[in-house]
Structures are given as structure tokens and as C-alpha cells.
C-alpha positions in Angstrom: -30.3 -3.5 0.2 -28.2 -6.7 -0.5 -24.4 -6.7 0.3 -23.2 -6.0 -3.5 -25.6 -3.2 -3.8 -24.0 -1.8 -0.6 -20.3 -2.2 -1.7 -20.9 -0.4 -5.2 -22.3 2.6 -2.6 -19.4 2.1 -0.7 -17.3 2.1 -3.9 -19.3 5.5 -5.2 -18.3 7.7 -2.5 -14.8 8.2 -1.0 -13.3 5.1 0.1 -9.8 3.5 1.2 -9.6 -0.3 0.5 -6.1 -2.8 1.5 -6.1 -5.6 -1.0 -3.4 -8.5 0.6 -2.6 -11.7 -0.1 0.0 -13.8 -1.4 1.9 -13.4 -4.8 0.0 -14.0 -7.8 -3.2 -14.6 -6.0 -5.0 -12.0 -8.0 -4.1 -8.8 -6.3 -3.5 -6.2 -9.0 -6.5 -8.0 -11.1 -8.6 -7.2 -8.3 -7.4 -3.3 -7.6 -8.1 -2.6 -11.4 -11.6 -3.9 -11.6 -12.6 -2.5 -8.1 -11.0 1.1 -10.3 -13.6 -0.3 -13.2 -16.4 -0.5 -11.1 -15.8 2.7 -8.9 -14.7 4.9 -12.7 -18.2 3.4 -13.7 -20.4 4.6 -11.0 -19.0 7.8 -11.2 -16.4 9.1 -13.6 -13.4 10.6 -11.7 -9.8 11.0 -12.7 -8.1 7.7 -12.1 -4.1 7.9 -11.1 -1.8 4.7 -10.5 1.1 5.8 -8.5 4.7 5.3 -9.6 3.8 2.6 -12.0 6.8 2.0 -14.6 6.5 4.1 -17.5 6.3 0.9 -20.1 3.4 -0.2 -17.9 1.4 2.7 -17.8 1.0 2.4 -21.8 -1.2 -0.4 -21.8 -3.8 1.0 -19.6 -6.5 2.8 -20.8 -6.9 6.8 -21.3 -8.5 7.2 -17.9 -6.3 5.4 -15.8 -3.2 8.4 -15.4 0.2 8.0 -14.3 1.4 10.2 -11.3 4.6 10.1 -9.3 4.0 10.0 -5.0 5.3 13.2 -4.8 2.3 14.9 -6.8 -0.8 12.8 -4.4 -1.7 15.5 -2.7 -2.6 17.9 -5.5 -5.0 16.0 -7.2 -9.1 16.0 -5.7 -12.0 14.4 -7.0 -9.8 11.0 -7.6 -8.7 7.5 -7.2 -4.9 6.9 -6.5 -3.6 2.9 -6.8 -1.0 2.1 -4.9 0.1 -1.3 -6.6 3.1 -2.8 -5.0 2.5 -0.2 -2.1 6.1 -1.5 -0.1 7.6 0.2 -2.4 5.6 3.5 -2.0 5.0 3.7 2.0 7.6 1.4 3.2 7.1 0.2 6.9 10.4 0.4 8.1 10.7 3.6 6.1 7.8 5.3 8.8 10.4 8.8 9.2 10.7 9.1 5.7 9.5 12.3 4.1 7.2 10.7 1.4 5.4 8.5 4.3 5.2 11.6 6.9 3.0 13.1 3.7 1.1 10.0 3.2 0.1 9.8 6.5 -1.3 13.8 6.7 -3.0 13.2 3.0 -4.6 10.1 4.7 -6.0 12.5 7.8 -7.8 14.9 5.0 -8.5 12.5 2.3 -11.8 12.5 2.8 -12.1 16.6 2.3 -10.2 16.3 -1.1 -12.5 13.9 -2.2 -10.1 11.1 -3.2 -10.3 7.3 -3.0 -7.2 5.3 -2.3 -6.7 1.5 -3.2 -3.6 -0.3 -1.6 -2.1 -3.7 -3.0 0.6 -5.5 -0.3 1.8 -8.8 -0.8 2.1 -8.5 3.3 0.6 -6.1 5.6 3.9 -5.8 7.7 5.3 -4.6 5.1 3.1 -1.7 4.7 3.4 1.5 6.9 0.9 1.2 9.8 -0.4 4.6 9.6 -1.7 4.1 6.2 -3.3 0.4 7.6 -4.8 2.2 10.5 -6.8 4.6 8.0 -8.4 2.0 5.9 -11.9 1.4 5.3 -12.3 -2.2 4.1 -9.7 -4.7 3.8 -9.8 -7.5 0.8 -7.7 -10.7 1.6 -6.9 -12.8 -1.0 -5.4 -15.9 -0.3 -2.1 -16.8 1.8 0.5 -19.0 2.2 1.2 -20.4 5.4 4.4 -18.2 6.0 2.8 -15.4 5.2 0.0 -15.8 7.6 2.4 -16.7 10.5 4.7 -13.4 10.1 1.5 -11.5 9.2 1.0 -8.5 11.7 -0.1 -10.0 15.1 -2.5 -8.0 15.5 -4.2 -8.7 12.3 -3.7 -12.6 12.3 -6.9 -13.2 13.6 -9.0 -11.6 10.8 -6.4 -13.2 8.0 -7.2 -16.6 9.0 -10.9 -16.2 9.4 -10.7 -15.0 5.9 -8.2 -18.1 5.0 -11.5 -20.5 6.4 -13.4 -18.3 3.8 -11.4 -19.0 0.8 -10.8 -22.8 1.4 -15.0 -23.3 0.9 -14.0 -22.2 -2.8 -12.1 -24.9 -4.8 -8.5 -24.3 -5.1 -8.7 -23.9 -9.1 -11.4 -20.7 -8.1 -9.9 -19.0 -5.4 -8.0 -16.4 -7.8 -11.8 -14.9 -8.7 -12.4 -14.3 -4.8 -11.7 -11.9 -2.1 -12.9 -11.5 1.3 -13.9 -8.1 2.3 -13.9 -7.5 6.0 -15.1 -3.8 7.1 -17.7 -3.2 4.8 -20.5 -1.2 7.5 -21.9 -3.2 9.4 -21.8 -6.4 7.5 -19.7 -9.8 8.6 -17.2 -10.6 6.2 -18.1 -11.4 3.0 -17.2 -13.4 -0.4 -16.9 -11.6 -3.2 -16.5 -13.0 -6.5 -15.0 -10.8 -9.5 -14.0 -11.1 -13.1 -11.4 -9.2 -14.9 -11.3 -5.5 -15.9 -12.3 -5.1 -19.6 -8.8 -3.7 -20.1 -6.9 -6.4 -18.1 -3.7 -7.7 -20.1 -1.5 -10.1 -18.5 1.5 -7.9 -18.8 -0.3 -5.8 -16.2 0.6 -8.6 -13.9 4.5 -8.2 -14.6 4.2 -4.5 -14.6 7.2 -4.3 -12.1 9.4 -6.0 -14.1 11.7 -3.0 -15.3 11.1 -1.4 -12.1 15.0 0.3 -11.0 15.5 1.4 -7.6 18.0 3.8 -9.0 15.4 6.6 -8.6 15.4 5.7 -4.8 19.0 6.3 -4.3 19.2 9.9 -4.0 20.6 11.9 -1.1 18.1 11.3 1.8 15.7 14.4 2.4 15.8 14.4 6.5 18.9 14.5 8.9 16.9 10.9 10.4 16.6 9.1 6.6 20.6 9.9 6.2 21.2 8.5 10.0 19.3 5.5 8.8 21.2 4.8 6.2 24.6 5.0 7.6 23.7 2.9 10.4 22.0 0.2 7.5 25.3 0.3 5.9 27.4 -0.1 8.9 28.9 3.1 8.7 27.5 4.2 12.3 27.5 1.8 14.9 27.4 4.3 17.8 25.9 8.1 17.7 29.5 9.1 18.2 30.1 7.9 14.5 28.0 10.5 13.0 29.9 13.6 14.0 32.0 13.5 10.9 28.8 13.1 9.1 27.6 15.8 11.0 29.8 18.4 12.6 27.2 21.4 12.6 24.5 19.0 14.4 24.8 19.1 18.3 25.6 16.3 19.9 22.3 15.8 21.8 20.2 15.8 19.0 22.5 13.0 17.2 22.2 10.9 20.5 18.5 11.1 20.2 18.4 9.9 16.7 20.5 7.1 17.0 18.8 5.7 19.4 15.4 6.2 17.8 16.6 5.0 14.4 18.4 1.8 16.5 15.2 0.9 18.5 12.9 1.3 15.1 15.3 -0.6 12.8 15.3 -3.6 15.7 11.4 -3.4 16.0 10.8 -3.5 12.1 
């Protein structure tokens, strides 16, 4: 079999793909025709998560909207996760939604769904969704981007930089290497548009409000996090007002988990 043969295989069955790169290197174009291809070779439901409503009306009938909270009761599927920061957040990793993400990733595969991520980034993504991914696809990236990429991913974002550079600059938006694909090397692969593409998909975010984000957080470490963020907690002994039923011990604990992730992030 020839390597595109394999990847539509690949893209048949139940799959988990990380498409990166740099801003308006072809990113979203790329999750909605790999979404094409995969609806194509076998029709099942198609959801983007938390898309803007005003976006979700341009796509067609088979592509669904559905909010993060509802991923883990749909089977049979393919989620997006365009402009996945926002979704599973790296510094974000006690959050409720994430903790989920992480578990739905650990049985994806036995509810039969397909996940495509989209990061401008990868150290911006959680690392437990990076570490469950099948095939990365690396668009091109900038030279900042590359030197605060994830160490330990560097290495394979600059051999897919060497990649890109054989294509002329003009070209580069219609290519992506894919890295991961069985036992293949990494590969070029050249794509065109979904049939349904419309440029305002590429502005989708544009109305995007994190007003929905600011609600009263879900888990005694989200609301620690966010009175230290705010300067509101600069030692555990801070949060007892915060906190009076919550022994003393246990607010220690968090502080100084919530300190030593915030400094690492």
C-alpha cells in the first residue's frame, strides 16, 4: 500500500490527530478537510466543540455543534477541537473540564470517537491530551514559536520545519507534515480545501467572549488558583477567609501545589 492509501485507513477507523503550527498557516483549513475526508470514508456524526454560535451556521448539516461539557456522551464520532487552548488549557491541567478530557482520552477508543486538535503552540495545550495522540501534523512555524515550543518536542518541530522549506514559500499553506503515521517516516502531505470551506471559517473566533468562562470555579484548587492569579493569596494563610470550613492542612497543600504548577507553566 502507498502512504496516502494508508492515512485514509488511518483516517477510517478511530484516530486522534494534533495539527500545530503558526497563525494563519492553514490550521483550521486543514482540520476541516481531514473531517471531509474521514465523514467521506465513513459517515459518522461530526461535532466541533465550543465553536461560536455565528460560526457554526456556515458549516454544513453534518458538521454539529456541541459544548465540552457534552464530549463524553456522544459515540460513533468525530469531535474538533479548533483553537483547543481554549478548550484544555495547559496551565489549566486541575480544571474540571481537563480532568474529563483526560479520562474520555483513556476510553476513546471503546466509544468509537475520533478526535482532531488544532494549537497554534503545543505548550499551550494540556500534556495529557498531547501524550494520547496518534499522528501529529505540523504546519509551519515561526522562529519564536519553535524556540518556546515544548522541549521535548523541538526536535521533531524542526525536522518538520527542514520539510516545509523544500516547498516554496507561496505553497507551504497546502502542506503539512505528519509524523506518527505506523510505521512510516515523516511525510508531506499536500491538501486542498474542504468543499464547504469559507473564509469566515478562518475568523470563526472572532465574537468569541470569555464571559462564559467567568463562572464560579467548580473545585476548591480552580478557586485557589484564581485568588493566587489575582493577587488575592500570596501565602496559604490568605485563604482561610476564603475558606474557613477547609482545614488548614489541606489549604497548605494546595497552595503549594497551585504555586509550584503556576511557576512551571
Amino acid at each position: 500500500m502507498s502512504v496516502i492509501s494508508d492515512f485514509q485507513r488511518f483516517l477510517r477507523g478511530n484516530f486522534s490527530i494534533l495539527i500545530a503550527g503558526r497563525r494563519k498557516s492553514g490550521k483550521s483549513a486543514l482540520m476541516y478537510r481531514l473531517a471531509e475526508i474521514a465523514y467521506s470514508l465513513r459517515a459518522r456524526p461530526v461535532y466541533v466543540v465550543n465553536l461560536p454560535e455565528q460560526a457554526t451556521q456556515i458549516l454544513p448539516e453534518w458538521i454539529r455543534p456541541l459544548h465540552r461539557s457534552q464530549i463524553d456522551k456522544v459515540t460513533d464520532s468525530i469531535l474538533l477541537f479548533e483553537e483547543s487552548a481554549l478548550v484544555a488549557f495547559s496551565r489549566s491541567w486541575y480544571s474540571t473540564f481537563n480532568k474529563l478530557l483526560s479520562k474520555l482520552n483513556a476510553i476513546a477508543f471503546h466509544k468509537r470517537q475520533s478526535h482532531i486538535y488544532v494549537v497554534q503552540n503545543m505548550s499551550l495545550l494540556d500534556r495529557n491530551v498531547i501524550s494520547m495522540i496518534d499522528v501529529l501534523m505540523l504546519k509551519e512555524y515561526n522562529y519564536v514559536q519553535y524556540k518556546l515550543e515544548r522541549e521535548e518536542l523541538r526536535e521533531i518541530v524542526g525536522t518538520a520545519a527542514v520539510m516545509l522549506r523544500q516547498i516554496p514559500p507561496s505553497e507551504r499553506v497546502k502542506y503539512a507534515v505528519v509524523i506518527g503515521l505506523y510505521d512510516y517516516p515523516p511525510f508531506l502531505f499536500e491538501y486542498k480545501l474542504a468543499s464547504f470551506w469559507k473564509e469566515e471559517l478562518a475568523y470563526a473566533w472572532e465574537k468569541y467572549s470569555f464571559e462564559s468562562e467567568r463562572v464560579e470555579a467548580s473545585t476548591l484548587t480552580e478557586q485557589i488558583e484564581r485568588l493566587v492569579v489575582e493577587g488575592k493569596a500570596k501565602s496559604w494563610k490568605d485563604l482561610k477567609p476564603y475558606f474557613p470550613q477547609t482545614k488548614d492542612q489541606t489549604l497548605r497543600v494546595l497552595f503549594r501545589r497551585v504555586k509550584k504548577r503556576l511557576a512551571e507553566a
